[in-house]
N, C-alpha and C positions, 0 to 999 in steps of 0.2 A: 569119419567121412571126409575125401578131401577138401579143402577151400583154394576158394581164390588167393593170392596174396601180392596186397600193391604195393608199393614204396614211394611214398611223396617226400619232395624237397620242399622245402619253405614255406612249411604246412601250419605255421602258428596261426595266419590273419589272411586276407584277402583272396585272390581263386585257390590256394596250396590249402586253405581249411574249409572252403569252400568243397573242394574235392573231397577231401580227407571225409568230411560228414555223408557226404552223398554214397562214400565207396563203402562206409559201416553202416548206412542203413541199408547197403544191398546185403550186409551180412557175411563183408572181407575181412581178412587180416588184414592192419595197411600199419608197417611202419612209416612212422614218421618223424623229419629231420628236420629242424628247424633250432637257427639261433636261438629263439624264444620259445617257452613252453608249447605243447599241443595239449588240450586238456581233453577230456571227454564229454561230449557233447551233452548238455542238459535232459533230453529224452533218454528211457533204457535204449541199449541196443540188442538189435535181434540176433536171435540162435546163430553162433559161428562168429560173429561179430567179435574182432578183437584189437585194441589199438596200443602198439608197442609206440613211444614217445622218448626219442634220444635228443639233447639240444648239444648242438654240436656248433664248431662255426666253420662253415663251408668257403670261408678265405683263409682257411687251413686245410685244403682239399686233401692232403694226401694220405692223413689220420685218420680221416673220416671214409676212402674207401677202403682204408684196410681194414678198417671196423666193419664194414657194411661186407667185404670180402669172407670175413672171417664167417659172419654172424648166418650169412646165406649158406655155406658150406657147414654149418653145424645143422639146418634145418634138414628134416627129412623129405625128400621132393617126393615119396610117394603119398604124402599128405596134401599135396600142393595140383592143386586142379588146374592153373593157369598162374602166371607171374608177371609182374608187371612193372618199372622202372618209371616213374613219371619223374621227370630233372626238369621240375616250377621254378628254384631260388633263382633270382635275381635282383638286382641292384640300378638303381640310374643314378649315374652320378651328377651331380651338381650341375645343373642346366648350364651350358658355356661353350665358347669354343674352345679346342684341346689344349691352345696356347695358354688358353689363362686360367686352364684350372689343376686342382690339387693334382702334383705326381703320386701323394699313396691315397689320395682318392680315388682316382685312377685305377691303381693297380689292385686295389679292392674291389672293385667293380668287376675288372676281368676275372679276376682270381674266382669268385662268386662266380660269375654270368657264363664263363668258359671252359673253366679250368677244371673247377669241379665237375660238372656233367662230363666232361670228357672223363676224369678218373673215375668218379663213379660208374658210367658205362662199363668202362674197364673192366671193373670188378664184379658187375655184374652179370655181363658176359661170357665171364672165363669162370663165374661162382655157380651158373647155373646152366652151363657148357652141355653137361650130359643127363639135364635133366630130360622127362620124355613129354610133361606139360607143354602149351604156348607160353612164348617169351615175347614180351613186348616191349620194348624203349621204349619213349617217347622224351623228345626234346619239346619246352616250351618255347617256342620262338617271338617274334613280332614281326610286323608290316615293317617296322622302322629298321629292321636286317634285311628288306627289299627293296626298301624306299629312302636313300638317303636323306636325314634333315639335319640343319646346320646347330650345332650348341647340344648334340648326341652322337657325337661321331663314337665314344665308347661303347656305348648302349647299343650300336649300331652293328660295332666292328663283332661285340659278343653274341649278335643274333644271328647275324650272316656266317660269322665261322660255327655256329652252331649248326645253320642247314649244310653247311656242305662238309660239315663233323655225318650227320645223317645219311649225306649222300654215299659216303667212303663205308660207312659203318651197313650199309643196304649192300654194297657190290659184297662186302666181305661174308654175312652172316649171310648172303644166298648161295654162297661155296660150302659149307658147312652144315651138318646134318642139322634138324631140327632148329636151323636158324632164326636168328631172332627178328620181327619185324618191327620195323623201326621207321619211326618219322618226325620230321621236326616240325611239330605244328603252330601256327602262329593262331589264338586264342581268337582274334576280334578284339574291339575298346573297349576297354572293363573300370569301371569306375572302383578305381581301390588308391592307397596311401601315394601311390607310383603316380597316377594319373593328378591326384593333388599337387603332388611335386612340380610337375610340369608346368600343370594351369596357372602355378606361383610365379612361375620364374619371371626377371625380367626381360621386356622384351628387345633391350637394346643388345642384350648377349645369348634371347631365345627367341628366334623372328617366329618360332611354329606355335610360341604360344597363342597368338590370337585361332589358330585354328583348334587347338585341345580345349580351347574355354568355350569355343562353337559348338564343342562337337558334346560336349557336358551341357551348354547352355539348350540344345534342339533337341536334349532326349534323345545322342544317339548311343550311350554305354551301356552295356551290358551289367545288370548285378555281378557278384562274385558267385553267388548261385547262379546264376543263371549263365554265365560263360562255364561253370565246372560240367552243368548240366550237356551241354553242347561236344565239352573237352571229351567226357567219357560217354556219348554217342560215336562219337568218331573212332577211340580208343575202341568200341565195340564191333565196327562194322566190321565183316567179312571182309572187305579189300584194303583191311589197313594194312598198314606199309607197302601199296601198290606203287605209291605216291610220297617218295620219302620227303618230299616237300609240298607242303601242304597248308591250306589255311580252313578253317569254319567255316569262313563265309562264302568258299566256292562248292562247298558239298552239297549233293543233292540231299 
């Protein structure tokens, strides 16, 4: 019988295993790509449920879609009921202004945050081209690719070239038959390792920390459950990718 089948980036820890658990208790296939182990979740999983676990390092993007190229074109798509790309991995780099921080910190950060989804799309576009299932991207974005703030200008320049990677990748895949819908969704505030980073940093080279320790201190973050929960409502609804840029917090 067919399955679903999703594909998460940066599925070891925080919303990317978050995700990953909620997509096998609905009973998906979901590979998953993660520098760090995926393991299998403590509870069995249900009928169809199955979790392919590759640890790869996504600041070597271009091994890793030919991998992920190859491994889609070996699957059989008339087993495949719907398919799905979610590109989670991300990186923030070292709280700072651009001047004073590490140049292959840096370019680590991009490489992770831009480079990869862009190739990964790639591959997955052109690997499941004539399948006859839905095909769904999704980019994870942030607020802070809408909202510039100072001492994340990286973190910034990777989420905004991420929506209008979505917005290009929308005009393209609605020329094309069975195109793919696609959207670069910005999550909400999700209390995970990213968001401690922040809250650290100092504030004479991160002025927006007082506002991330506010927003941790008034209870306004979301679990990692609890933002995946939200991620894959959206990912569900009937007009996705009507709206290739897109956040949680403005859905009805």
């Amino acid at each position: 019988m067919p399955s679903a089948l999703s594909i998460v980036t940066g599925s070891s820890r925080g919303l990317g295993r978050a995700v990953v658990d909620q997509l096998l208790a609905r009973g998906e296939r979901v590979l998953a790509i993660s520098r760090g182990p995926t393991t299998l979740p403590a509870h069995p999983l249900p009928p169809g449920a199955e979790l392919i676990a590759w640890q790869a390092d996504l600041a070597e993007p271009a091994a890793v879609a030919e991998r992920l190229g190859a491994w889609l074109r070996a699957q059989d798509a008339a087993q495949i009921s719907a398919v799905s790309l979610i590109n989670n991995a991300g990186v923030v780099s070292a709280p700072a202004p651009l001047s004073g921080s590490d140049i292959h910190d840096l370019q680590h950060a991009l490489r992770v945050g831009l480079e990869a989804p862009l190739l990964l799309s790639a591959a997955f576009l052109r690997a499941t081209a004539a399948w006859a299932c839905p095909r769904k991207l999704m980019l994870v974005s942030s607020g802070v690719g809408r909202r510039a703030i100072a001492g994340s200008a990286t973190y910034g320049a990777a989420k905004a070239g991420m929506d209008h990677l979505a917005r290009a990748l929308a005009l393209e895949e609605a020329q094309v038959p069975n195109g793919a819908r696609v959207v670069s969704l910005a999550p909400g505030v999700i209390d995970t390792d990213m968001q401690l980073r922040l809250r650290s940093a100092d504030p004479a080279v991160f002025p927006e920390v007082v506002r991330f320790r506010g927003l941790k201190d008034g209870g306004h973050l979301d679990s990692p459950p609890e933002a995946a929960a939200k991620l894959l409502r959206a990912l569900d609804r009937a007009d996705y990718g009507d709206q290739p840029v897109s956040d949680v917090r403005e859905l009805p």
